[in-house]
PARO-24745 format. One line per 2 residues: number of its first residue (from 1); for each residue x, y, z of N, C-alpha, C. Coordinates in Angstrom, 1 decimal, padded with zeros to 4 digits. Layout:
# PARO-24745
NUM) X Y Z X Y Z X Y Z | ...
# end
This chain:
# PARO-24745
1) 000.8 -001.2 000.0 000.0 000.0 000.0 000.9 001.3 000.0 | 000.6 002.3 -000.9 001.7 003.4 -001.1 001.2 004.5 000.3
3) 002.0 004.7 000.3 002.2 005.7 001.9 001.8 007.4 001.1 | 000.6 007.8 002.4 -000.1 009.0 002.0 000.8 010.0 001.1
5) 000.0 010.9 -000.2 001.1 011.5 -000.9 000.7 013.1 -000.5 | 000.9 014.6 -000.1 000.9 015.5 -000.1 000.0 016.2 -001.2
7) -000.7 017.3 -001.1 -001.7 017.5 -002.3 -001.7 019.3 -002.4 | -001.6 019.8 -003.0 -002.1 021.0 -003.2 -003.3 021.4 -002.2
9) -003.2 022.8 -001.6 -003.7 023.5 -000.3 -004.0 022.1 001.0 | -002.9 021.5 001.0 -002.8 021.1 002.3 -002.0 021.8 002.9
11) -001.8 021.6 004.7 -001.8 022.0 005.2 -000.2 021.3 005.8 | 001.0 021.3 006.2 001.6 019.9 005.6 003.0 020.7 006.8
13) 003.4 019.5 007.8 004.8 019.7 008.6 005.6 019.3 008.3 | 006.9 020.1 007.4 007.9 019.9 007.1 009.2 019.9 008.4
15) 010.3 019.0 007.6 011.8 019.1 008.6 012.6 019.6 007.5 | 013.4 020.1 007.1 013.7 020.8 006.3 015.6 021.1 006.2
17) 016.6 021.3 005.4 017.3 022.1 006.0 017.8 022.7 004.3 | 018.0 024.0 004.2 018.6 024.5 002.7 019.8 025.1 003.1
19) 020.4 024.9 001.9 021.8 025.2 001.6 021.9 026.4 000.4 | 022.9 026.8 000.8 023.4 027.3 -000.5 024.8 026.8 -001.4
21) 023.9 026.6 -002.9 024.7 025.5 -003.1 026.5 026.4 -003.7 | 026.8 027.6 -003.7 028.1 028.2 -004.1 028.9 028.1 -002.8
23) 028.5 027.7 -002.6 029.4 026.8 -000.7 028.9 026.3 000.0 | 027.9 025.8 -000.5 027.1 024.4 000.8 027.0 024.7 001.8
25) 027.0 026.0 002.3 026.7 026.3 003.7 025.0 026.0 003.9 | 024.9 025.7 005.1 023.3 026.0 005.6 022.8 027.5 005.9
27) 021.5 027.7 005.1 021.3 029.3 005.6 019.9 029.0 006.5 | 019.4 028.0 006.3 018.2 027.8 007.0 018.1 026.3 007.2
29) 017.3 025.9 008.5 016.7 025.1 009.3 016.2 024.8 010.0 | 015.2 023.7 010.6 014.9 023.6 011.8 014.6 022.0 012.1
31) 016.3 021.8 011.8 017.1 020.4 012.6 017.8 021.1 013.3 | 017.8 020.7 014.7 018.9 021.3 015.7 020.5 021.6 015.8
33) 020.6 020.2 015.2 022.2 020.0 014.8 022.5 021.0 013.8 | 021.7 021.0 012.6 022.1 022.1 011.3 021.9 023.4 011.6
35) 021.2 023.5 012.5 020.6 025.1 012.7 021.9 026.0 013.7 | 022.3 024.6 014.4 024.0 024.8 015.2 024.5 025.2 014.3
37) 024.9 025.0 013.5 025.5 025.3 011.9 025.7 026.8 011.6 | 024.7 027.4 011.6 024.2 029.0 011.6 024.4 029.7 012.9
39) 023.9 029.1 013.6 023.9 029.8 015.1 024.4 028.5 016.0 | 025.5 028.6 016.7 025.5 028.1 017.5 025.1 027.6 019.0
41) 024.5 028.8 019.0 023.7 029.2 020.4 022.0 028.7 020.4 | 021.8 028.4 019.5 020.7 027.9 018.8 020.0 026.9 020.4
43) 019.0 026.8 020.8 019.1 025.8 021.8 017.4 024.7 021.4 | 017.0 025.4 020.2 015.8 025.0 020.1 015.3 025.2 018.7
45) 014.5 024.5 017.9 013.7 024.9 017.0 012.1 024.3 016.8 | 011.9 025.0 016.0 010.0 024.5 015.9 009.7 024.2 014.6
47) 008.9 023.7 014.3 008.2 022.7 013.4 008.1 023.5 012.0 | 008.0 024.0 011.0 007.1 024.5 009.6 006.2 023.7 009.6
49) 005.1 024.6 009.4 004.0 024.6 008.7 003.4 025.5 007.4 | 003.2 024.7 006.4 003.2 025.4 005.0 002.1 024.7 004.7
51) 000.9 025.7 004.1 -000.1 025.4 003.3 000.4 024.8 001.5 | 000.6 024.0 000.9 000.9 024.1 -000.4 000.3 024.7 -001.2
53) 001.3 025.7 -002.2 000.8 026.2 -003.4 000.2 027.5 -002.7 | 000.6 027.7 -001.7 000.2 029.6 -001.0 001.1 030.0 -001.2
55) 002.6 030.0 -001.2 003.8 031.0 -001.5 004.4 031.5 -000.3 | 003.8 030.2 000.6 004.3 030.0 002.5 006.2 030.0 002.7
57) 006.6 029.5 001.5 007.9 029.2 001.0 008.3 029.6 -000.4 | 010.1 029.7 -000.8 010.4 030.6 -002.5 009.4 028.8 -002.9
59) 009.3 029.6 -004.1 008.5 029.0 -005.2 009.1 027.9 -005.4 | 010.2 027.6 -005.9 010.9 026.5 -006.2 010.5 025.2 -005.0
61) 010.6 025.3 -004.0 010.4 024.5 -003.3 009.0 024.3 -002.4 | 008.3 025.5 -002.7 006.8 025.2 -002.7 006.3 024.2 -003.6
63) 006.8 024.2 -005.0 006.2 023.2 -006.0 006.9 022.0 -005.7 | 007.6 022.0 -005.3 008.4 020.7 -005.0 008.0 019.4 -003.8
65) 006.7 020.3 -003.3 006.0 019.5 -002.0 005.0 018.8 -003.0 | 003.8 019.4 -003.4 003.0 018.7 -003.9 003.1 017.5 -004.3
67) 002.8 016.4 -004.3 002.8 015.2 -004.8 004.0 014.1 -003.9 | 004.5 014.9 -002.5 005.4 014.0 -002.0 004.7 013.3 -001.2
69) 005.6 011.7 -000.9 005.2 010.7 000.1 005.2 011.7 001.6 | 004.5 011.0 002.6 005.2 011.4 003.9 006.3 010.3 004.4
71) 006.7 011.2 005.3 008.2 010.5 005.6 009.2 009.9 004.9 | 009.2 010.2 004.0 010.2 010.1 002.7 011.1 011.0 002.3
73) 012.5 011.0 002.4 013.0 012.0 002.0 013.5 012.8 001.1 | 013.3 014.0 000.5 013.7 014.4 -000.9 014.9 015.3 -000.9
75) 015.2 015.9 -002.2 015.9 017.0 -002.3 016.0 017.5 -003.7 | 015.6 019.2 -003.3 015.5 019.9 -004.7 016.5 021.0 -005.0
77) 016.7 020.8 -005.7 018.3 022.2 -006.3 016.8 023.1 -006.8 | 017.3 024.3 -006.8 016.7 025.4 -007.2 017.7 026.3 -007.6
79) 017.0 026.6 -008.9 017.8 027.9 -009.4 017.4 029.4 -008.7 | 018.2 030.2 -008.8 017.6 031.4 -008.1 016.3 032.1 -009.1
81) 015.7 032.1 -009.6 014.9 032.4 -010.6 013.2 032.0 -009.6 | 013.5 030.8 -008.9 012.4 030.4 -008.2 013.1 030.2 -006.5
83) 013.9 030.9 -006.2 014.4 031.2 -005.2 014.3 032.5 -004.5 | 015.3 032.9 -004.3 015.2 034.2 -003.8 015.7 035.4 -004.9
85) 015.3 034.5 -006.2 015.4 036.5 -007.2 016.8 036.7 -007.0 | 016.5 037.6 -008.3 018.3 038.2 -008.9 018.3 039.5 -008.2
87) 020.0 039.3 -008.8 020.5 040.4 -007.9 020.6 041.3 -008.6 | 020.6 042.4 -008.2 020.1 043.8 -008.8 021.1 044.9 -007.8
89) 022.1 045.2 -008.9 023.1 046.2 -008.8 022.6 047.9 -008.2 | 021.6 047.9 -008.6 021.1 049.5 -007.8 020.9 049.1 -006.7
91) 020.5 047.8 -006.3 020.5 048.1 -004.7 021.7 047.8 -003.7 | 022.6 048.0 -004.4 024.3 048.0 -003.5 024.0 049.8 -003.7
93) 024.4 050.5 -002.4 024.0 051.5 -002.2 025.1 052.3 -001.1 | 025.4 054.0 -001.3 026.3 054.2 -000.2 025.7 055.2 000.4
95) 026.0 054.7 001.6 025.0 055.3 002.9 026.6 056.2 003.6 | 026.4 057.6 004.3 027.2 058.0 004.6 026.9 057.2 006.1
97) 028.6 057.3 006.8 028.6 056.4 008.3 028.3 057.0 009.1 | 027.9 057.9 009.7 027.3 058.9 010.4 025.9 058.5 010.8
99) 025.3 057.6 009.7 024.2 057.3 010.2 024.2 055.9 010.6 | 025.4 055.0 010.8 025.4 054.1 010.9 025.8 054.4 012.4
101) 026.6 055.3 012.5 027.6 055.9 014.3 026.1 056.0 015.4 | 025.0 057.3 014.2 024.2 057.3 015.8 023.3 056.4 015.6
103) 023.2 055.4 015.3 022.5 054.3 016.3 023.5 053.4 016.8 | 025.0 053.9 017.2 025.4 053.4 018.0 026.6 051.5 016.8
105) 026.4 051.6 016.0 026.7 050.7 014.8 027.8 051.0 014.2 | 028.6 050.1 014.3 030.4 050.2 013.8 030.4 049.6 012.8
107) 030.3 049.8 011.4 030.3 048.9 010.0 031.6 048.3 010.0 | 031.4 047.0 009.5 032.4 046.6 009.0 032.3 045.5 007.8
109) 032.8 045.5 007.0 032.9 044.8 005.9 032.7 043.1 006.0 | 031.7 042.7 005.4 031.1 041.6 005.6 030.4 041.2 006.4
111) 029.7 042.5 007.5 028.7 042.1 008.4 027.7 042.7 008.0 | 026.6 042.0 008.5 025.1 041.5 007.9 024.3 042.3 008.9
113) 023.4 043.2 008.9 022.6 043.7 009.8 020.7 043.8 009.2 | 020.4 043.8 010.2 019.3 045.0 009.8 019.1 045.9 009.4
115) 018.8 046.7 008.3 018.1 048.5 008.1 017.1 048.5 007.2 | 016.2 049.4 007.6 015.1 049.4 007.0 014.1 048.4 006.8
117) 013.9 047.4 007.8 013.6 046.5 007.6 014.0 045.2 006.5 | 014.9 045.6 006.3 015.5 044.6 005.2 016.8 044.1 006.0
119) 017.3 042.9 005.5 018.6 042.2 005.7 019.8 042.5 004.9 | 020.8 043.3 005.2 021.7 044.1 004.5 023.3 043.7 004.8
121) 023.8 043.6 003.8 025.0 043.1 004.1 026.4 044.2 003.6 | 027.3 044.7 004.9 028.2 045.5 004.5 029.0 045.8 003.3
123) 029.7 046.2 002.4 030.4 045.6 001.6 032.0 046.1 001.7 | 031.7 047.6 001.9 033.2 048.3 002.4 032.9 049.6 003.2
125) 033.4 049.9 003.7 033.5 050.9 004.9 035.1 052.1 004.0 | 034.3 053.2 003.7 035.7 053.7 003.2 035.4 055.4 002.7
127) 036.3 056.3 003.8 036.1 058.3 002.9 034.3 058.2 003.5 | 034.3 057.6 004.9 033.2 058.4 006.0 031.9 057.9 004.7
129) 032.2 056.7 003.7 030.4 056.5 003.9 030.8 054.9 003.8 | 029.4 054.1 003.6 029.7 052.9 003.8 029.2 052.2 002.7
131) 029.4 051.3 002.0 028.6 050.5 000.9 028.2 048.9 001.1 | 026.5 049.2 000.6 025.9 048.7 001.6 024.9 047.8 000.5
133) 025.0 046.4 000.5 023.9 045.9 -000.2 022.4 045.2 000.3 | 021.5 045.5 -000.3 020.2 045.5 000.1 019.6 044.5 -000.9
135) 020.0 043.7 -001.2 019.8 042.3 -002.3 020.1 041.7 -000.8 | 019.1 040.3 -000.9 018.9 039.4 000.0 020.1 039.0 -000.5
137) 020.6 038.4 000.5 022.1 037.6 000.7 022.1 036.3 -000.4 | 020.7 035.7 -000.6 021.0 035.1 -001.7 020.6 035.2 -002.6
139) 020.2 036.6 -003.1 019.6 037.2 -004.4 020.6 036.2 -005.3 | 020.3 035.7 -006.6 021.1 035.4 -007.7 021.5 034.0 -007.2
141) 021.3 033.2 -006.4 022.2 032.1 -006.1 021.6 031.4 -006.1 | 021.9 029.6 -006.5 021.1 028.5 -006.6 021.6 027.5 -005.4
143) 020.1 027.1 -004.8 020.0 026.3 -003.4 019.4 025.3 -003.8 | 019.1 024.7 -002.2 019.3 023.0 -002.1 018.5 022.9 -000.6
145) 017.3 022.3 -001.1 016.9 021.9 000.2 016.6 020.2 000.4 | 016.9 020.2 001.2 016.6 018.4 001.9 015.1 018.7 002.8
147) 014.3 017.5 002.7 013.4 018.0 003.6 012.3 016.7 003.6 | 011.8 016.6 004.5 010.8 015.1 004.8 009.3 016.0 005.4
149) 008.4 015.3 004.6 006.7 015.8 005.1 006.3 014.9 006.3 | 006.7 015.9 007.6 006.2 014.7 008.4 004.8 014.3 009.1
151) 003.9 015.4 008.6 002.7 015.0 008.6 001.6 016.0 007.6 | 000.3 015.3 007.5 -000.8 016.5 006.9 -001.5 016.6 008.3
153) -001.6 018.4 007.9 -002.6 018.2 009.4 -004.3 018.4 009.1 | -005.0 017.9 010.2 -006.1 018.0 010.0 -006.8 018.9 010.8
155) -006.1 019.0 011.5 -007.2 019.9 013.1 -007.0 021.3 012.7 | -008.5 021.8 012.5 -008.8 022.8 012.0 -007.8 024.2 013.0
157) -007.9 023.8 014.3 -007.3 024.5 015.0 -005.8 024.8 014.3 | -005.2 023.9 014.3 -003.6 024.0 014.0 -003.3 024.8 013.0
159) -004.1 024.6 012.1 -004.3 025.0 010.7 -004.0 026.5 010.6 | -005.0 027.0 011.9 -005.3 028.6 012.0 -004.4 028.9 012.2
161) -003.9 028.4 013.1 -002.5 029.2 014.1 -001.3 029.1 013.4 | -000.8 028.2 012.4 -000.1 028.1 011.3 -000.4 029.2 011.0
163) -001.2 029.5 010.4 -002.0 030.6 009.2 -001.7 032.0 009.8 | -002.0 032.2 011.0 -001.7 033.4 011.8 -000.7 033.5 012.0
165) 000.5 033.1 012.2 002.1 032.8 012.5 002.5 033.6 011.4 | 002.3 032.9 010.3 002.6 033.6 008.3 002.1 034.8 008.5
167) 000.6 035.1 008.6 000.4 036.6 008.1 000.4 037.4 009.2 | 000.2 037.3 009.9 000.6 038.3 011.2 001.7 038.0 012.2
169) 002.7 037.0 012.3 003.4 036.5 012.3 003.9 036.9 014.2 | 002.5 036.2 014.8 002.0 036.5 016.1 001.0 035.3 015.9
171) 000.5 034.2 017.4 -001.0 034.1 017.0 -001.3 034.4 018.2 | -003.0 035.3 017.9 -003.3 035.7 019.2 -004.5 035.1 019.6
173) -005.5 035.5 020.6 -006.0 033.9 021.1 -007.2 033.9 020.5 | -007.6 032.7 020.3 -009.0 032.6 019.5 -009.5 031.1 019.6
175) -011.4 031.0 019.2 -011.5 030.1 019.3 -012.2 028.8 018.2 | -012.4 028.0 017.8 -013.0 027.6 016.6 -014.7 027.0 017.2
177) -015.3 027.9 016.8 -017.3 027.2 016.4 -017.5 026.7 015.4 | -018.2 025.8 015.9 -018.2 024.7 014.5 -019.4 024.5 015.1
179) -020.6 024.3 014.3 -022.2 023.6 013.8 -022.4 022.8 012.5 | -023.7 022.5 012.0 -023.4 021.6 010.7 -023.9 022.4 009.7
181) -024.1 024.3 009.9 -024.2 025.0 008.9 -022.7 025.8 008.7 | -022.1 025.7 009.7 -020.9 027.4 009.7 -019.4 026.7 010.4
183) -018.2 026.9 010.1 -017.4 027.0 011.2 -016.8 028.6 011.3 | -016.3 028.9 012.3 -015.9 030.4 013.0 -014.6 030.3 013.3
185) -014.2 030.9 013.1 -012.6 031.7 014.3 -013.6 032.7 015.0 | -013.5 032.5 016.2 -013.5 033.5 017.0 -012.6 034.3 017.9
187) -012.6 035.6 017.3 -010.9 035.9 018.3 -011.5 036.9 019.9 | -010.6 037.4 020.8 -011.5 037.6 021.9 -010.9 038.8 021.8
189) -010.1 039.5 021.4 -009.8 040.9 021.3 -010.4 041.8 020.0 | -011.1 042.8 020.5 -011.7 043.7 019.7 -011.1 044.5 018.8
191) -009.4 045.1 019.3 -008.2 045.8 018.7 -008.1 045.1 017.4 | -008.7 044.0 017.1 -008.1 042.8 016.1 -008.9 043.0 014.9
193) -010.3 043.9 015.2 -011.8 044.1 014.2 -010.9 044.3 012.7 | -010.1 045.7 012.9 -009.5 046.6 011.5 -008.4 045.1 010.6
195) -007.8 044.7 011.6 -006.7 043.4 010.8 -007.4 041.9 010.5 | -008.1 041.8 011.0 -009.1 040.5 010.6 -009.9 040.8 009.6
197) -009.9 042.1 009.3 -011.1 042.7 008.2 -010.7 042.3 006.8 | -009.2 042.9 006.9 -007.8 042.4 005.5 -007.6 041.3 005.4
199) -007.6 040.4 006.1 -007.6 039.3 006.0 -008.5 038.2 006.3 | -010.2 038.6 006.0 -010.6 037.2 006.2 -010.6 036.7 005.1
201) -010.9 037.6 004.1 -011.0 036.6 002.5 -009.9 035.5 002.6 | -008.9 035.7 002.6 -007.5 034.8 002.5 -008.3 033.7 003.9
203) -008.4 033.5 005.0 -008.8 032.6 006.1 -010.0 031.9 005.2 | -010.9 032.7 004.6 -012.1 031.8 004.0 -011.3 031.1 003.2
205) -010.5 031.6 002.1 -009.9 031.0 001.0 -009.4 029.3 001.4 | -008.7 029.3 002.6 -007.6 028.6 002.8 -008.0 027.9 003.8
207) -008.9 028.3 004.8 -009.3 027.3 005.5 -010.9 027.0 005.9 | -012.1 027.6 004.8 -013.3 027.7 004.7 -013.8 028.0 006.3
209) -013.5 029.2 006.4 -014.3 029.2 007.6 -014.0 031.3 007.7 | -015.4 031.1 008.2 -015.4 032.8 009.0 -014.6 034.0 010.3
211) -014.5 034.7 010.2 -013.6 035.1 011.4 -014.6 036.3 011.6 | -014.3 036.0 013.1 -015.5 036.7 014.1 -014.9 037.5 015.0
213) -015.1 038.6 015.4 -014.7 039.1 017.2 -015.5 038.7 018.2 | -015.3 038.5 019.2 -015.8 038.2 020.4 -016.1 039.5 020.8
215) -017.1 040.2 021.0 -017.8 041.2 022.1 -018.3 041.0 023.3 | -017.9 041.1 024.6 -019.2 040.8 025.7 -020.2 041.6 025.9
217) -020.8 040.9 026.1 -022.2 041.2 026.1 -022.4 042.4 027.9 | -022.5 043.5 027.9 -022.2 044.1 029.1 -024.0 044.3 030.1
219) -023.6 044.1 031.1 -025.0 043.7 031.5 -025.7 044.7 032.1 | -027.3 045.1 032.0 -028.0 046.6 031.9 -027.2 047.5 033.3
221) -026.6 046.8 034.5 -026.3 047.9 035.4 -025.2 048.0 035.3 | -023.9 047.6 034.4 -023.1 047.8 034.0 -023.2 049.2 032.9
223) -024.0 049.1 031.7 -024.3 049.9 030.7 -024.8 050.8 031.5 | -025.8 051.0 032.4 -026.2 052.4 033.1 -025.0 052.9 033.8
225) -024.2 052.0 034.4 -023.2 052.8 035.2 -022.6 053.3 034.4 | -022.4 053.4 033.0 -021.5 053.6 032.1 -022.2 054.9 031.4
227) -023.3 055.1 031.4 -023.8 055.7 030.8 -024.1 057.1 031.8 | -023.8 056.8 032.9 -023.8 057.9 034.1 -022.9 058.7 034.6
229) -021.6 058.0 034.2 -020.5 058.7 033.8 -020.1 059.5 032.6 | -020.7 059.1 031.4 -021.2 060.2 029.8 -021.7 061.2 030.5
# end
């Protein structure tokens, strides 16, 4: 009997680890030993969860799940084309150092920071400015991921919280209603009304179900006391 195969918009827990293949270094994981690799200090990692065919992962290796066994192990070379995109010369850029001094930041050539929300890597430090690339570290390069599907999930719950992780990349608390006309997310914070709004289409899309706020219901001598103070 052939062992369960992976399907388009499943829901699906990968173990994973990618390389870059112009020196086989690891840039990403979450095997402990390999993730040592990158960080040594590393003391823990957690699971992926990727919906297939959402763009949860680069493209190259999004398509490369569909149709896998579980617990089987694969490996896909990817060109950068379905990876992380070419590199593009306007964004090596020179920033004077001055702005690198007040926030306290000593540039030095070959180190990798944060700015602007992007991932930026030094290139030379030189005549008080600094040159600075803003191409993902592996814009233009072709990788290599190893990786085993180690389960599909079913529980609608899981599903969510995956799903919240990716787009708000936070989950905050909520709960699932389910009857045999509707299922719900219900979340219990009201701050949530404006960001749940943007994204319920995508929650309906992906995991057929509604998203709701929780209001409590405030009781008449509560609302008079409230209204006494207006």
């Amino acid at each position: 009997m052939a062992n369960e195969t992976a399907k388009k918009k499943d829901f699906v827990e990968i173990e994973f680890v990618g390389r870059n293949l112009t020196n086989n270094e690891v840039f990403d994981s979450n095997i402990l030993a390999e993730a040592k690799k990158i960080n040594p200090n590393v003391s823990s990692t957690k699971p992926l969860v990727v919906c297939i065919g959402e763009g949860m992962v680069v493209k190259g290796f999004d398509e490369s799940l569909e149709g896998k066994e579980l617990n089987k192990k694969y490996s896909v070379k990817i060109g950068f084309e379905k990876a992380f995109g070419k590199r593009y010369p306007n964004l090596v850029r020179l920033i004077p150092i001055k702005m690198f001094l007040a926030q306290k930041v000593y540039p030095q050539p070959g180190m990798t920071l944060a700015l602007d929300n992007n991932l930026v890597k030094i290139v030379s430090v030189s005549g008080g400015r600094v040159m600075v690339d803003f191409n993902n570290p592996l814009a233009g390069k072709e990788i290599e991921y190893d990786f085993i599907i180690k389960k599909i999930l079913s529980d609608l719950k899981e599903k969510a919280s995956a799903l919240q992780k990716y787009l708000f990349g936070q989950e905050f608390e909520f709960e699932v209603v389910q009857n045999e006309k509707s299922k719900k997310l219900v979340f219990k914070d009201v701050k949530l009304a404006q960001l749940l709004d943007v994204f319920k289409d995508k929650f309906k899309e992906m995991l057929g179900v509604e998203l709701e706020i929780f209001a409590e219901k405030k009781s008449e001598g509560k609302k008079k006391e409230e209204e006494s103070k207006e």
